[in-house]
C-alpha positions, 0 to 999 in steps of 0.5 A: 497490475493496475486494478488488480492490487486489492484482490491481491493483497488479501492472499496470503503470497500475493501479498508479497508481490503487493508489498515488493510492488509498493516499494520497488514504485516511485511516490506516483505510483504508490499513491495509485496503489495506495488508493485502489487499497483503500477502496478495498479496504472493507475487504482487506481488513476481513484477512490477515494478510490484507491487514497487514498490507494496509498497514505496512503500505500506510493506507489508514494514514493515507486515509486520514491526512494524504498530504502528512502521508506523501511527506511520510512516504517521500522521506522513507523513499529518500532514506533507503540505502540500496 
């Protein structure tokens, strides 16, 4: 699905396949996710569900300090009771 993850997010149930992705990833992978987002970032913004996706994956966060963002990320990861 690499490369497919921005026009996916901007639609309203492959979204959910976008979120569920992002959390079912180790950090690696998130980081790639997060950064195709990112460069799709103009378009997602213009939908609902693309702005909730950028959220919820932290994009903006990645966007403005990537090192605070995988400290971030790496502690929700370690956190989750499965």
């Amino acid at each position: 699905m690499q490369g497919e993850f921005g026009q996916l997010a901007a639609v309203g149930f492959s979204s959910h396949l976008v979120e569920a992705s992002y959390g079912a990833v180790n950090m690696k992978t998130k980081e790639i996710i997060t950064a195709e987002l990112y460069s799709h970032r103009s378009a997602l913004e213009r939908s609902h569900q693309g702005n909730l996706v950028l959220r919820r994956c932290g994009v903006n966060a990645y966007k403005e300090n990537a090192d605070a963002w995988r400290k971030h990320e790496t502690t929700k990861q370690k956190t989750m009771v499965c």
